[in-house]
N, C-alpha and C positions, 0 to 999 in steps of 0.2 A: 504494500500500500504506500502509495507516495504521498509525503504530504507538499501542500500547494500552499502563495498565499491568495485569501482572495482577489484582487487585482488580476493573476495568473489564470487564477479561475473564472473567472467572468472574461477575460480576454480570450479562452478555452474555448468558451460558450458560444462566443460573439461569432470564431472563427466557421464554429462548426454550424450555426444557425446559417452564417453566409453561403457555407459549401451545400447545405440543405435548399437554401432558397434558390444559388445559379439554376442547380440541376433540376427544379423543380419548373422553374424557366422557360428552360432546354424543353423539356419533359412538354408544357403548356405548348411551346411554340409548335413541337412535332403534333399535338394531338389536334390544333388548329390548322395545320396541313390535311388532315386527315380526318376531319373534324366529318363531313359528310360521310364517309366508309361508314364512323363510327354513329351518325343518327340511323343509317338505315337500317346497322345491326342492334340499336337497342328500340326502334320501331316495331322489331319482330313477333312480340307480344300480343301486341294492338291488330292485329292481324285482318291488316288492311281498311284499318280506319284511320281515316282521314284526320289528322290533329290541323289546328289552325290556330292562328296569331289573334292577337286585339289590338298591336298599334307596331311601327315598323321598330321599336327599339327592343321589343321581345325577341326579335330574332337575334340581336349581339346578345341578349343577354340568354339564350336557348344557347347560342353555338360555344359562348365561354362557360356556360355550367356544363356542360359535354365534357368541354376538353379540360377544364376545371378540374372534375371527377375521375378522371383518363389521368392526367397528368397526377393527380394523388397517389391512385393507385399505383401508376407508374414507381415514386419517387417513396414509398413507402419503406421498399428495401434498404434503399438507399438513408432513408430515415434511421432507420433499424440502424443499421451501422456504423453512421455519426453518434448516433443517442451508447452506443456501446462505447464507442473510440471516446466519447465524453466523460463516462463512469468507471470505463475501466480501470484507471491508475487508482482510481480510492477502492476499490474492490480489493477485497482476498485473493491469492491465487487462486481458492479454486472455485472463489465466487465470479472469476474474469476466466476462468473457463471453460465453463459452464453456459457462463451466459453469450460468450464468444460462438460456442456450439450451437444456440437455438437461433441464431439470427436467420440459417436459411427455415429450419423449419415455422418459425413464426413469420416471415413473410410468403411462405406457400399457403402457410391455416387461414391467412387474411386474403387470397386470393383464390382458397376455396371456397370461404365463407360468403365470397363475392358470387361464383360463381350458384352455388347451392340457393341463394336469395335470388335469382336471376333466373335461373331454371327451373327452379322448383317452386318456391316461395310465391314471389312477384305471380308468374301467370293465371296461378290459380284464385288468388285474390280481386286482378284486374278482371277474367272473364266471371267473375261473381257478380262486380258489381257491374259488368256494364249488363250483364242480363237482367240484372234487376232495374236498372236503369229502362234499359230499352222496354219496360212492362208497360209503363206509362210514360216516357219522355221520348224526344228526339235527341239521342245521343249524338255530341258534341265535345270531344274532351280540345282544351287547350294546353299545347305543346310543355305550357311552362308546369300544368297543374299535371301530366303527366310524367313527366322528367323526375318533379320534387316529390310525386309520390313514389317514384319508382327507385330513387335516391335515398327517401326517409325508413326503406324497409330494406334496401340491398346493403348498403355500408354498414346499417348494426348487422349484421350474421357475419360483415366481415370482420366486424371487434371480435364479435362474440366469439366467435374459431379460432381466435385467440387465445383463451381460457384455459386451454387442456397446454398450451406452452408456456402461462404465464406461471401455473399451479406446479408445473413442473422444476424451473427454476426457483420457486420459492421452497418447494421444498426440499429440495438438494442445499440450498443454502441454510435450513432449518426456521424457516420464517412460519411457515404453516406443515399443517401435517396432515394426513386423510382423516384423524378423528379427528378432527377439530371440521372438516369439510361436513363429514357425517352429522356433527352436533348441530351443524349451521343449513343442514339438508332443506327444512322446510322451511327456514326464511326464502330460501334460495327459491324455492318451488313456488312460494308465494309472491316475490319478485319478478318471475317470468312469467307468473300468470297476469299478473297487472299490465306487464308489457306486454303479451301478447295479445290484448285484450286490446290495447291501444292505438297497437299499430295495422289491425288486423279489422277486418268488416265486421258486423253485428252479427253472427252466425256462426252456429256451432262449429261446423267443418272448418271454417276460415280458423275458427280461434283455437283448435287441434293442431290444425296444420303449423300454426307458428310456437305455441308451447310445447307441442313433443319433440321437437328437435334441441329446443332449449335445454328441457330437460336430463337428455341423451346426453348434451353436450356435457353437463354438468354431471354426470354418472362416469362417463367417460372421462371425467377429471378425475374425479376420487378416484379411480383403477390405477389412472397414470400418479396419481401422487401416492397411493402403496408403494407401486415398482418404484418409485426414485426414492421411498422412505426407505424401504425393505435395502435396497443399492448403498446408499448411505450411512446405515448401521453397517451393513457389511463392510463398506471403507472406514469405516471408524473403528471397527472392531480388526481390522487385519492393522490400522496404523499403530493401535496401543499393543498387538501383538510383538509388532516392527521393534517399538519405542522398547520395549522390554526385552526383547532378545537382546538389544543393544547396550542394554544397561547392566546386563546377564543377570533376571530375572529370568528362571524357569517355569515356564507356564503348561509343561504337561512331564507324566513320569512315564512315559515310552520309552522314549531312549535311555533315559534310565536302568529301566528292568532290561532290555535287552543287551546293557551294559554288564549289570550285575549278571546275568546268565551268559554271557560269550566269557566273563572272568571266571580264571581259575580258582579256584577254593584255595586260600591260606590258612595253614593252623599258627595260629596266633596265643604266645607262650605267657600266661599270667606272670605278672611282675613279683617281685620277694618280697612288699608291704601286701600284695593282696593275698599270697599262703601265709604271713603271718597272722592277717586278721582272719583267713579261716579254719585258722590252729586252733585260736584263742574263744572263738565262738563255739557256746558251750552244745552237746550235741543232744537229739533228740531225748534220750534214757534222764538226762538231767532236768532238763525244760520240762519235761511231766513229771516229775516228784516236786520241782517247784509250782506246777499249779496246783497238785496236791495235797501243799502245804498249808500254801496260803487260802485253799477253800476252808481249813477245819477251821481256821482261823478265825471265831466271831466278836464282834466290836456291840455292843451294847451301849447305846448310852442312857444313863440315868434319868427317871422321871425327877421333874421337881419336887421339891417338897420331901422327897423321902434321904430319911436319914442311912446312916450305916448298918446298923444292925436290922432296919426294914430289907437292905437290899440282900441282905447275907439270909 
């Protein structure tokens, strides 16, 4: 762990926020090249209905939330990586590698999580409501109110796929553990119903479709934080074995007993003070007339009050 002053640190900050913002940029500029590819592939839902504008400034502001969104995604990795290169010198070793390790899998969980609300999520919700829509209206959606809905439900399941990598690293580094997950089970479950409830149509199926995945995800955290708890004791438990052979503390009697059994038998010759004291140690015949002495042996003590010739 190094330490820094603040000055250092904040100059740290300043750098890596800049190298975040170029690339993010870069990132904006290509996805506004490409800005069209990218509306006809995220039109694909709406399946061939027609979205329309209310005044010509919607359309800059349709094509930069596009590339906007594109460009995040894009530069998220790249997030990841600065936000690491930032924390890593105050980290432990093996808290910097560890967390050096999940940078690619946590930016594939957030580009799953993209994907899974996009394919799965998003279409099922959109043809809900516009069936219910087209019961009694002339369906109409506008561009911007399609985008931010299709925005406000795709980017949380790309946090949320998150979760099973953030649980992991905390618990490798001992911050939570899976009982404490377990304890905390049905807040969690109550938390993802509210959300799902919110982000999701008035209707049973709709509000399944977005809380059971939640759930899953959050089950499939506690599995994965066993395995890195279970991992962790085991590296903890081979480091104090480490720490102890090195100090030559013996920690098990195998080699021991296989030691004593590959050695040859020694007769080993009593020293001349210990045949003296077993000369001197009186033997069996004697030891029993002495406890048969002292049994006839009876101690009376005298009641009060009585004289001598009482006790005779």
């Amino acid at each position: 762990m190094q330490k820094i002053s603040l000055v250092k640190h904040l100059d740290e900050l300043r750098k890596r926020l800049l190298f975040v913002l170029v690339f993010f940029l870069f990132a904006l500029i290509v996805a506004l090249i490409f800005v069209g590819n990218v509306y006809s592939y995220l039109v694909i839902p709406a399946r061939g209905l027609k979205l329309v504008v209310l005044g010509p400034g919607d359309v800059v502001q349709i094509y930069l939330t596009i590339a906007g969104v594109a460009a995040f995604a894009i530069t998220t990795p790249f997030l990841l990586w600065q936000l690491w290169r930032f924390v890593g010198p105050g980290l432990l070793p093996k808290e910097r590698k560890y967390a050096g390790k999940l940078i690619g899998p946590a930016s594939a969980m957030f580009l799953l999580g993209v994907a899974f609300g996009y394919y799965v999520i998003f279409p099922e919700i959109f043809r809900f409501l516009r069936q219910l829509a087209q019961m009694h209206f002339d369906v109409m959606f506008t561009a911007t109110e399609y985008f931010s809905f299709m925005f406000n439900i795709v980017i949380p399941f790309g946090i949320l796929f998150e979760l099973p990598v953030v649980v992991m690293f905390l618990t490798r580094i001992g911050v939570i553990t899976p009982f404490w997950l377990r304890k905390v089970r049905r807040f969690a479950y109550f938390a993802f119903v509210i959300l799902g409830v919110f982000i999701s149509p008035p209707e049973l199926v709709s509000h399944l479709s977005v809380v059971i995945p939640m759930i899953l995800i959050y089950e499939l955290s506690i599995g994965i934080s066993a395995i890195a708890y279970r991992k962790k004791l085991a590296a903890e438990a081979w480091w104090r074995a480490d720490q102890q052979k090195e100090v030559g503390i013996v920690t098990t009697t195998a080699p021991l007993v296989d030691a004593v059994e590959d050695k040859e038998t020694e007769t080993i010759e009593p020293s001349a003070e210990i045949l003296e004291m077993e000369q001197e140690k009186p033997s069996s015949a004697d030891q029993q007339q002495n406890v048969e002495a002292r049994s006839q042996v009876a101690v009376v003590s005298p009641r009060p009050g009585l004289d001598i010739e009482e006790r005779e």
